[in-house]
N, C-alpha and C positions, 0 to 999 in steps of 0.2 A: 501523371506529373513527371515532369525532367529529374536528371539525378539531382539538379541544384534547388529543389522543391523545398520551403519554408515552412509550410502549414498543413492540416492534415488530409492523409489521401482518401480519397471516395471510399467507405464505409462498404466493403463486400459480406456476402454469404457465404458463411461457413463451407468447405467442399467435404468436411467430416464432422463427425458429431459423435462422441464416445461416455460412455457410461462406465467409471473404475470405481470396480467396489472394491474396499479398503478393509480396514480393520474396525471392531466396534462398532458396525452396522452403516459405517460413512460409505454412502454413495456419491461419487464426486462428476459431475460434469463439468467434461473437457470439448475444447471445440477446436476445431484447424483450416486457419482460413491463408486466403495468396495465392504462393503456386503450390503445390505437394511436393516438387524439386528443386524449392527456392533456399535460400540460407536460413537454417531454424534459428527461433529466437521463445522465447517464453515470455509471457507478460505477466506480474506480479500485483494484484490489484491492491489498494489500501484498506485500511479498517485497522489491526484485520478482521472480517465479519462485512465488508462491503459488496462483494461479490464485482463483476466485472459485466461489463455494459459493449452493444455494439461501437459506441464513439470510440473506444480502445483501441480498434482495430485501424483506426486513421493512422496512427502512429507510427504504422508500418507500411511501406511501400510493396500492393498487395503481387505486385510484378516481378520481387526480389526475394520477398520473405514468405518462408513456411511461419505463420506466426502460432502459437500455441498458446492458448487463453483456457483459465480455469477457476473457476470458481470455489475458492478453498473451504475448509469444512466449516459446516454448518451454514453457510451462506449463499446469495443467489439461488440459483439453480442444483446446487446438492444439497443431500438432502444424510440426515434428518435437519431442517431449518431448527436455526438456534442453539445445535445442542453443541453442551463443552465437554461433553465424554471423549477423551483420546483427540484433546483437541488442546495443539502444544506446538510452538515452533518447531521444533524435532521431530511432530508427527508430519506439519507441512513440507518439511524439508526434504523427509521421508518420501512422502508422498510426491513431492518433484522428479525426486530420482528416480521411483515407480514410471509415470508417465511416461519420461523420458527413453527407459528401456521399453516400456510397452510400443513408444512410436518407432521405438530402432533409430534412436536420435545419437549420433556419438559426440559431441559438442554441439552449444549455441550460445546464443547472443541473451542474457539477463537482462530485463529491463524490470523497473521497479522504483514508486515512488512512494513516500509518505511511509506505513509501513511496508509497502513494498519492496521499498531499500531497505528497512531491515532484514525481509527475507531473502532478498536477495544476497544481500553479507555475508546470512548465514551460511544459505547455500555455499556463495562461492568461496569462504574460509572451510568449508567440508571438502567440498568437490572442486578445486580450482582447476582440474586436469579436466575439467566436465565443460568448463566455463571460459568460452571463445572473445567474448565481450559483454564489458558491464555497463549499463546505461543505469544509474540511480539519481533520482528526484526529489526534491524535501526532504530532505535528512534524517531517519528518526533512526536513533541510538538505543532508545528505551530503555534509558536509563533513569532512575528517581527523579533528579531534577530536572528531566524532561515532561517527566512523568506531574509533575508539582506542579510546572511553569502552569499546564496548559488546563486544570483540573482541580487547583486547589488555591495558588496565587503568583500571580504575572500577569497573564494572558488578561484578567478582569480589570486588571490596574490600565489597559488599554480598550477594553470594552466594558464600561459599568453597569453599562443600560441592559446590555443583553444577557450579562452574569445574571442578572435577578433573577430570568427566568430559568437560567439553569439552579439554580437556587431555591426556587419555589416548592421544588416537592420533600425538599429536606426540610427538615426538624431544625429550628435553629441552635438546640443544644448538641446535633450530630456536624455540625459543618463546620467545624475541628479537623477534620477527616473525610472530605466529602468524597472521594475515593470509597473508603469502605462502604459508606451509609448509599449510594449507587448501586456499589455489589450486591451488597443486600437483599435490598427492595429488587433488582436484577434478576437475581436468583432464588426469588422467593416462592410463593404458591401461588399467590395473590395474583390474578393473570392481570385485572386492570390496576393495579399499582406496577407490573412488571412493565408495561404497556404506554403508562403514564411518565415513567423514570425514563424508560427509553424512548420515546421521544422527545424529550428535553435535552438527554444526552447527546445525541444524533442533532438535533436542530442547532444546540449551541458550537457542534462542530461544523455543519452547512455553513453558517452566521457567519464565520470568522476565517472561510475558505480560501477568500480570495478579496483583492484590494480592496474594488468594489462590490457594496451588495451586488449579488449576482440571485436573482429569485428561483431561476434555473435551477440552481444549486440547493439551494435552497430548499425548492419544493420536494427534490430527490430525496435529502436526509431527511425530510420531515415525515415520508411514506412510512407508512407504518412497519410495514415488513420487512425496509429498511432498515429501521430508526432499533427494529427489534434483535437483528440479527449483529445489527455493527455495534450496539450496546451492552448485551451481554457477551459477547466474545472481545470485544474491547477490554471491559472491566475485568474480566477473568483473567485475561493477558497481566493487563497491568498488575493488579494486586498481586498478581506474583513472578515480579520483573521480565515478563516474557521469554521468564525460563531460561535467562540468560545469566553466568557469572557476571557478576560486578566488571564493567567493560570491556567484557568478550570482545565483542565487536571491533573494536580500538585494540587491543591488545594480539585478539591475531590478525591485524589489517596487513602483516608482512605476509602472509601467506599470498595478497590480493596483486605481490609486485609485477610480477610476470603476465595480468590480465590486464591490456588495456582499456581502459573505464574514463567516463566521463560524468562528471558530476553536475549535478544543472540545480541552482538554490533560486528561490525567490529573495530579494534582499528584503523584502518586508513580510515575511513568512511569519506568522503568529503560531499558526498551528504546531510547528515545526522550526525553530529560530534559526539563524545559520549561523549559532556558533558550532552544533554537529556536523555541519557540513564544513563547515573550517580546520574541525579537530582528526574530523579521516581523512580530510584534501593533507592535514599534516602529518598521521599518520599511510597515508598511500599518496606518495607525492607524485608518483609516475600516472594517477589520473588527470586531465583536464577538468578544472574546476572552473563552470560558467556561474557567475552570478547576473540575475537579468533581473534589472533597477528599479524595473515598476511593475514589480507582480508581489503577490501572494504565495496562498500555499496552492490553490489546484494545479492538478497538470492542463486545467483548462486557459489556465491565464493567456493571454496571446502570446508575449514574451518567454513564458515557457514553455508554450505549446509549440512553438517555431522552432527553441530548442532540440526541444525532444526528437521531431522529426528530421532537421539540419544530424543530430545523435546518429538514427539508426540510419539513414542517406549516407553519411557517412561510413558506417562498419559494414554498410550492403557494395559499397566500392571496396575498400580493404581486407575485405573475407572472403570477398567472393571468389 
């Protein structure tokens, strides 16, 4: 594709493939695709507990970008699958930094949607001297009443039909707190009620991805190993605010001045509402804040999937 390319480039193979063993038994698979002399960039997948998929790798122009994809703990492709031991924003952040020396990376380009841009945040309020350019997608702040909207009440009050089934494997005297009564049954012994909760959890977050049902999407969160791994590291996250002070995020976004960043929101984002993306485009005003009209929350939506790569097209001419 030309530098003025809108949508996503041809899907390559990896030219490296790395295994970093971490702390607490985590094995993390990393992969490095593009040129190996291209501009680095890190790709931030969502969940967290999603893991990260070849489509990823579109997003970057594999002719300009060293791109680095990794599948964070407990998900995908590292391993141990599922588990939440040492398994904490700060262990991921961590674990970024790690990589980064491991590739002999001295800056790159952030990219990161849904929680991706959370970690992404985090990262670059840590390391902003690390952090060349930010690209963040769907907003998530992860903060309680984000946390509420999407989990407990909002998000149902626009989907009724499909709340039931997220609803089904509670108790109706626990759904008061349906948060906790998740964690729970999540974290419990019981492998097919862990099994059962999470896929409910994962499927009502497919459901409500994107404008339109999209089945695609759909069928991905519904996979088992999926629905398992983005379930219990979700829930863990959440129940205990992502290990973030009361709006970290927002509160060090002055650290973010210096990093040019562009912010891409769905205006109809359910999963993720843009008023987060509103409150850090006003706390870091020196980003480009795109809102595209008729999308959702995936980075698959067309509209902001155009974005995204029009995003890194863009910082592979200015960094280069």
């Amino acid at each position: 594709m030309d530098t003025q390319a809108t949508d996503l480039y041809p899907v390559t193979e990896p030219f490296a493939v790395h295994e970093l063993v971490v702390d607490n038994g985590h094995r993390l698979y990393v992969e490095e695709c593009g040129r190996p002399d291209g501009l680095p960039a890190i790709f931030l997948h969502g969940g967290p507990g999603a893991g990260c998929e070849p489509a990823h790798r579109g997003f970057f122009d594999p002719e300009r970008y060293r791109v680095v994809l990794f599948d964070q703990r407990g998900c995908g492709r590292s391993r141990p699958h599922a588990s939440l031991m040492a398994n904490t924003t700060w262990d991921l952040v961590s674990d970024m930094e790690l990589i980064r020396q491991q590739l002999g990376i001295e800056r790159w380009l952030v990219f990161g949607g849904s929680w991706g841009s959370t970690l992404a945040l985090a990262y670059a309020e840590t390391y902003p001297e690390r952090v060349a350019a930010l690209v963040v997608r769907g907003i998530f702040l992860c903060r309680p009443a984000e946390i509420r909207w999407f989990y407990q009440e909002g998000a149902n009050w626009v989907f009724p039909d499909l709340w039931e089934d997220f609803l089904a494997p509670i108790a109706e005297d626990e759904r008061t707190d349906l948060l906790a009564a998740y964690h729970a049954r999540l974290t419990g012994e019981d492998a097919a009620v862990r099994l059962e909760a999470a896929r409910a959890w994962s499927i009502w977050e497919g459901r409500t991805a994107t404008l339109l049902a999209n089945p695609n999407v759909q069928a991905h969160f519904a996979d088992s190993q999926v629905a398992l791994s983005l379930a219990r590291i979700e829930s863990h996250y959440f129940v205990n605010g992502a290990f973030l002070a009361p709006d970290q995020l927002l509160r060090d976004a002055q650290r973010l001045a210096e990093i040019p960043g562009v912010i891409i929101q769905g205006r109809y984002d359910l999963i993720c509402p843009m008023r987060s993306a509103w409150e850090l485009h006003q706390a870091w005003p020196t980003a480009q804040l795109q809102i595209v009209p008729d999308a959702g929350h995936s980075a698959f939506e067309p509209g902001i999937r155009r974005a995204l790569v029009a995003a890194t097209d863009r910082f592979a001419r200015e960094l280069a």
